[in-house]
Backbone as CSV, one residue per row, in Angstrom:
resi,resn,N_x,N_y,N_z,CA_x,CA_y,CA_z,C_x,C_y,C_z
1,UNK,136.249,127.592,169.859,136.890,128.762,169.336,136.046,129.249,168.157
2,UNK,135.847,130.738,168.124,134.791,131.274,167.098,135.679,131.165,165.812
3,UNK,135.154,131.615,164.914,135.553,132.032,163.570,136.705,132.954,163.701
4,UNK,135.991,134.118,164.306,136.658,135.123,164.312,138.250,135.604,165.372
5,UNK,138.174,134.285,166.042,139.185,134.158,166.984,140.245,133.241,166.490
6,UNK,140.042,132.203,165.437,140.814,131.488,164.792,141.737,132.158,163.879
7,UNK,140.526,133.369,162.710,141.149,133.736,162.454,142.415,135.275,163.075
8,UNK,142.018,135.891,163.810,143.351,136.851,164.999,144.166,135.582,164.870
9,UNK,144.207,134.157,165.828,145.413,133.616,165.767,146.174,133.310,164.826
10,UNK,145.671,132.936,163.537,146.270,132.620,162.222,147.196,134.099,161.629
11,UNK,146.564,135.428,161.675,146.994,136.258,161.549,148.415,136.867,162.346
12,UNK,147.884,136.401,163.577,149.419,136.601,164.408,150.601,135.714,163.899
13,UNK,149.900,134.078,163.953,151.145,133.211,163.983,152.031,133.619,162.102
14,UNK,150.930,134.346,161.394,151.881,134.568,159.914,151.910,136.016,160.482
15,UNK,152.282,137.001,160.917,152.978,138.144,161.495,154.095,137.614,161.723
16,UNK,154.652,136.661,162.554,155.707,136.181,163.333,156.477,135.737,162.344
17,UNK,156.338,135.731,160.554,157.239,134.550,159.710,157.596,133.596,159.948
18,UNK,158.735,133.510,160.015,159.119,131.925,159.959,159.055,130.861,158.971
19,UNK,159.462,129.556,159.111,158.712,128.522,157.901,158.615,126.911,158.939
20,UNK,158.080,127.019,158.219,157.412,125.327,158.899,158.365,123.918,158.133
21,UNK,158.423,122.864,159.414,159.294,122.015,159.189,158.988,121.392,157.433
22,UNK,157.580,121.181,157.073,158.133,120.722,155.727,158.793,121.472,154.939
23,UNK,158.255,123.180,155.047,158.912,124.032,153.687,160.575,124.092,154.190
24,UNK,161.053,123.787,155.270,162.433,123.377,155.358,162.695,122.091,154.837
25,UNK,162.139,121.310,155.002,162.514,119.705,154.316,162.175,120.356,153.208
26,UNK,161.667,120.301,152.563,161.345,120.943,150.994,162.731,121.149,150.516
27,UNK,163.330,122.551,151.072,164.150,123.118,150.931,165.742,122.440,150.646
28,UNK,165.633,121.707,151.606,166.462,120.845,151.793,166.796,119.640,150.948
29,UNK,165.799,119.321,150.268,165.417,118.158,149.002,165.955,118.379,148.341
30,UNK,165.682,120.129,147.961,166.008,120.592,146.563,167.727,120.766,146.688
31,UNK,168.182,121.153,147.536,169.421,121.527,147.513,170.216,120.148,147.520
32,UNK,170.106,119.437,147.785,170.743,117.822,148.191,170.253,117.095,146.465
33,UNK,169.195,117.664,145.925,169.229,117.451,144.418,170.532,118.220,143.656
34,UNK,170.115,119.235,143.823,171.490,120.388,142.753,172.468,119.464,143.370
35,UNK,173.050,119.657,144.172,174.379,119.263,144.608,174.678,118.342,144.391
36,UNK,173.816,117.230,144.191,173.714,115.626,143.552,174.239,115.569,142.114
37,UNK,173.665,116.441,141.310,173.479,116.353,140.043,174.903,117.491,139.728
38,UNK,175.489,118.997,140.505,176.069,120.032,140.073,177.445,119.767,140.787
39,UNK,177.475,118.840,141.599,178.656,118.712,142.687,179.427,118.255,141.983
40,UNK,179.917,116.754,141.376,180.796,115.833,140.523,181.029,116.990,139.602
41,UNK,180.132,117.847,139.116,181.022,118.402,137.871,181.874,119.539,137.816
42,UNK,181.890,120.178,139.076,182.269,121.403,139.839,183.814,120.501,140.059
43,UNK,183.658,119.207,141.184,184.983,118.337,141.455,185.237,118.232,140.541
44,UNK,185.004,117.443,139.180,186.283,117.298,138.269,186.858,118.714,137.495
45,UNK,185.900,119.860,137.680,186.150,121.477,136.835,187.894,121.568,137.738
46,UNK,187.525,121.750,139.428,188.258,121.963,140.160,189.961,121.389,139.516
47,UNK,189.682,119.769,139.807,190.828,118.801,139.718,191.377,119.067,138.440
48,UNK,190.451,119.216,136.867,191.307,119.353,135.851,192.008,120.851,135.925
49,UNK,191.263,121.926,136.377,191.986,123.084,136.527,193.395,123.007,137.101
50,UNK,193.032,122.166,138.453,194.656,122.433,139.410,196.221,121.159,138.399
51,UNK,195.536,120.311,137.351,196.285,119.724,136.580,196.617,120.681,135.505
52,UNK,196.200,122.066,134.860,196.643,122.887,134.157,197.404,123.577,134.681
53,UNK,196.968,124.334,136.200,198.000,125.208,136.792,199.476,124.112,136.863
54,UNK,199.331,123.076,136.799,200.858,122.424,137.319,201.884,122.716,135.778
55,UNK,200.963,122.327,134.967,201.287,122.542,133.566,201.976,123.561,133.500
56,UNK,200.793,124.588,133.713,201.813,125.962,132.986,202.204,126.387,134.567
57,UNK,202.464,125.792,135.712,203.955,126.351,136.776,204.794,125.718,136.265
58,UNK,205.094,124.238,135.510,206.270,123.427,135.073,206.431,124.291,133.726
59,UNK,205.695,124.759,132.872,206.138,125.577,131.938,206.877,126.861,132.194
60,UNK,206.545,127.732,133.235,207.215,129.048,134.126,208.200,128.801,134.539
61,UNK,208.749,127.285,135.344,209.809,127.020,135.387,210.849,126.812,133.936
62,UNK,210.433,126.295,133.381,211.226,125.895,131.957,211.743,127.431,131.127
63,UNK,211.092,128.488,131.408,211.630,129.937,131.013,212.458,129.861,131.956
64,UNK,212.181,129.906,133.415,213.095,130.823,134.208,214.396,129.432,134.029
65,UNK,214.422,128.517,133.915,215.442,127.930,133.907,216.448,128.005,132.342
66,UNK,215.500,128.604,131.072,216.457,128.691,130.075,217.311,130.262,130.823
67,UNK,216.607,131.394,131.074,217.238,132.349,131.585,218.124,132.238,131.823
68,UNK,218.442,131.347,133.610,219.413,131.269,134.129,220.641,130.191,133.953
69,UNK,219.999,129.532,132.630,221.401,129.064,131.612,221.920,129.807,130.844
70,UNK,221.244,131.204,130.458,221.688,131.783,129.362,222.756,132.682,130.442
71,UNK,222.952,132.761,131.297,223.462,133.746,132.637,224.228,133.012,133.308
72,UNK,224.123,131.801,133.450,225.342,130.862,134.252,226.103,130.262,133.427
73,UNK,225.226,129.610,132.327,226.016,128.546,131.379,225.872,127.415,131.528
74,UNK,224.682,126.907,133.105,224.687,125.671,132.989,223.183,126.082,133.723
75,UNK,222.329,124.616,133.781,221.496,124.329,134.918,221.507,124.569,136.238
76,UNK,220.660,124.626,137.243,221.267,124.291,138.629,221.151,122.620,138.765
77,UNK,222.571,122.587,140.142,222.853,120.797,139.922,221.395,120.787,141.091
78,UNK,221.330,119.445,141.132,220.591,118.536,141.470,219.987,119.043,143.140
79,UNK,221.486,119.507,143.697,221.177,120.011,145.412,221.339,121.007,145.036
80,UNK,220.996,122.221,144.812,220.395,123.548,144.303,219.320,123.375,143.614
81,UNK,218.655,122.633,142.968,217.362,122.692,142.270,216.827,123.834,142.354
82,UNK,215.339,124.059,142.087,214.611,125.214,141.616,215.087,126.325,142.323
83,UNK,215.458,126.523,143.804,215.959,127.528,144.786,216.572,127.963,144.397
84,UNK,217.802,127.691,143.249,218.699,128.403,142.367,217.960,129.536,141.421
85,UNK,216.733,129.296,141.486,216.126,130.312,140.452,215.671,131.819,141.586
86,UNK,215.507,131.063,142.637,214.887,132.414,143.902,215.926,133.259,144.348
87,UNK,217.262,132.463,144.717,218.351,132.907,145.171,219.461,132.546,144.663
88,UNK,219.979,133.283,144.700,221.635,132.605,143.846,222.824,132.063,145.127
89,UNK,223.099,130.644,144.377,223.793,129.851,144.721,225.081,130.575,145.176
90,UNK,225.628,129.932,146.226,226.801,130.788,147.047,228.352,130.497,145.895
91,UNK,228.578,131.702,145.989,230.022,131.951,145.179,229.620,131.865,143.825
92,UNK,228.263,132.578,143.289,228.414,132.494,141.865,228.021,134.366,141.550
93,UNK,228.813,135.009,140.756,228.599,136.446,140.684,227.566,136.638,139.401
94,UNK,227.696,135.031,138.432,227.297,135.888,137.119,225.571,135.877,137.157
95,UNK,225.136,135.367,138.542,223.421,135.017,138.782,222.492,136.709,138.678
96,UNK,221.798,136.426,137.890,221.271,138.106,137.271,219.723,138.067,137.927
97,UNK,219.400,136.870,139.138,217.916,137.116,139.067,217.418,137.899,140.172
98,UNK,216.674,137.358,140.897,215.576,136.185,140.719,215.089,136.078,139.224
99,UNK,214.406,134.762,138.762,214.242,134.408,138.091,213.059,134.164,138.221
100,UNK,212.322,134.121,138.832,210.465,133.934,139.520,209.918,134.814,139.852
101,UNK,208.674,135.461,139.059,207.834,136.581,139.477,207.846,136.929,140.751
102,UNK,207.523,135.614,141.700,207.259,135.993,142.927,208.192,136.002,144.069
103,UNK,209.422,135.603,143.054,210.765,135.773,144.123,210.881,134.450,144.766
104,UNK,209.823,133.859,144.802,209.884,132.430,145.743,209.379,131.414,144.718
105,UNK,210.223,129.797,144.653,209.689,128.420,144.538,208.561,128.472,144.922
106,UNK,207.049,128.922,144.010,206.008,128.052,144.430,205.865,126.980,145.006
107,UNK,204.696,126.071,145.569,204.411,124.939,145.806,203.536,124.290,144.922
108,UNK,203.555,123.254,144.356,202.162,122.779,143.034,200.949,123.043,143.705
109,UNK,200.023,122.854,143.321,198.614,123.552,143.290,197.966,122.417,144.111
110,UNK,198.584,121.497,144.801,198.340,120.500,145.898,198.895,120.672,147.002
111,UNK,199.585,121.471,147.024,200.648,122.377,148.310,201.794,121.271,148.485
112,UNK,202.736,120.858,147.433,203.822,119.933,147.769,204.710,120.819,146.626
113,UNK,206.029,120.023,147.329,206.828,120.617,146.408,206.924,120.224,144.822
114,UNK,207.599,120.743,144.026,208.363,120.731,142.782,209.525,119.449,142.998
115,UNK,209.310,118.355,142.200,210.558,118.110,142.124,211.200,117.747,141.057
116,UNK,212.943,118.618,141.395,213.729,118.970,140.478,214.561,117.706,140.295
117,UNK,215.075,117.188,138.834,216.207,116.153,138.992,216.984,116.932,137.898
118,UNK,218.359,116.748,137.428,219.635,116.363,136.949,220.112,115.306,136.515
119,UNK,220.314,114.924,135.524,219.438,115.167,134.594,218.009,114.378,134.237
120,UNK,217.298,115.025,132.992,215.823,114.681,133.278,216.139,113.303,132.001
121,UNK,215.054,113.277,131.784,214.723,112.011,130.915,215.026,111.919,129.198
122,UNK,215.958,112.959,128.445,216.038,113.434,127.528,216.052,114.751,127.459
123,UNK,216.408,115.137,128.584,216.372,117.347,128.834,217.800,117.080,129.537
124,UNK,218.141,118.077,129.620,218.866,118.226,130.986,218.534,118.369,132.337
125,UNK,216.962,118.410,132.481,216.435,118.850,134.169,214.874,117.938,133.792
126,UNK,214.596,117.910,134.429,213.202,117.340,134.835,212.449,117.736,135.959
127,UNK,211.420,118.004,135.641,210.472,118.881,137.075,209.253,117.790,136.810
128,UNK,208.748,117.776,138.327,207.427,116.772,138.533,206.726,117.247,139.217
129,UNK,205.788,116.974,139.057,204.783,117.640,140.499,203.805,116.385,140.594
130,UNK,203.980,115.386,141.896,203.246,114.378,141.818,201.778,114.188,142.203
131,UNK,201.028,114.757,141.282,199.949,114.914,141.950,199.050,115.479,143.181
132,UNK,197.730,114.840,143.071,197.022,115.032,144.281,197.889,113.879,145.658
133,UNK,198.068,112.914,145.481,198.447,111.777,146.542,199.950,111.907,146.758
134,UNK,200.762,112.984,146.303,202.308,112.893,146.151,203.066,111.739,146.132
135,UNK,202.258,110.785,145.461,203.024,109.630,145.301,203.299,109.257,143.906
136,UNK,204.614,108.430,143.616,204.872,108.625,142.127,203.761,107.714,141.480
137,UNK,203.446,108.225,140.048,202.497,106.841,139.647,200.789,107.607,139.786
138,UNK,199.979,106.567,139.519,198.572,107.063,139.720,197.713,107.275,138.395
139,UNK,196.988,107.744,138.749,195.854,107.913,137.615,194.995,109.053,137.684
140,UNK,194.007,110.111,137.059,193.511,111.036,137.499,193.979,112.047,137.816
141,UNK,193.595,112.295,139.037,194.270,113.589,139.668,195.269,113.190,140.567
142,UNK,195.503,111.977,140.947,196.614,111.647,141.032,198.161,111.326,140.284
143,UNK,197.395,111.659,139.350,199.058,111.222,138.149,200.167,112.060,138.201
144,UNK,201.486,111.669,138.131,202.239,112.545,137.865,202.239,113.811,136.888
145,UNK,202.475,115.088,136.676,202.459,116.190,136.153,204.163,116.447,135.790
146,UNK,204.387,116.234,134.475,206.379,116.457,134.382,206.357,117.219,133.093
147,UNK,207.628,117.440,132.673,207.819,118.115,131.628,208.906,117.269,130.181
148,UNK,209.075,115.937,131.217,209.817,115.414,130.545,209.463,113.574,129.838
């Protein structure tokens, strides 16, 4: 093959772009670095964030529940829990709400419920949101989230 024929083919095969298997491994190095080094800190940004949102939803509850004491005169009992704040409990006239921006009992920021007790631990109500593992107990992002 001449000179001049090597180079036409070289010229075609970079016409065509593309990239060649190392500058993909290359590529690939680098990204499996960042993500090595940028990933863990993104996961715990994530996990402590969704432990604030529980915070201030158990705080949103604690307004809408002084509200609808200042309007009933009492808490909701134990089998009415938070749903008393979305809808009003059957046979009560003096219920002035909804009591929740969104009209509906959120779910905690792990997609489980709220849970409501009667009475709480030194309150009259207690709200929990058990974590990432919905199990009581834990550590991390598993720990319980309460108000009481």
């Amino acid at each position: 093959m001449t000179l001049a024929a090597h180079r036409r083919n070289r010229r075609a095969r970079d016409a065509e772009g593309g990239f060649t298997l190392v500058e993909l491994l290359v590529v690939l190095v680098i990204l499996s670095l960042v993500m090595g080094l940028v990933g863990p800190r993104v996961l715990s940004y994530l996990s402590s964030s969704r432990e604030r949102a529980a915070k201030l939803q158990i705080k949103s509850f604690t307004s809408a529940l002084d509200l609808y004491f200042f309007d009933m005169g009492r808490y909701p009992s134990g089998s009415e829990g938070l749903a008393a704040l979305a809808r009003a409990p059957a046979g009560e006239s003096r219920w002035a709400g909804p009591y929740l921006q969104q009209g509906s009992v959120p779910a905690d920021p792990w997609g489980k419920p709220y849970e409501y007790r009667t009475p709480g631990r030194g309150m009259p109500y207690g709200i929990t949101s058990l974590g990432a593992d919905g199990q009581r107990g834990g550590e991390g992002e598993n720990a319980d989230i309460s108000n009481d």
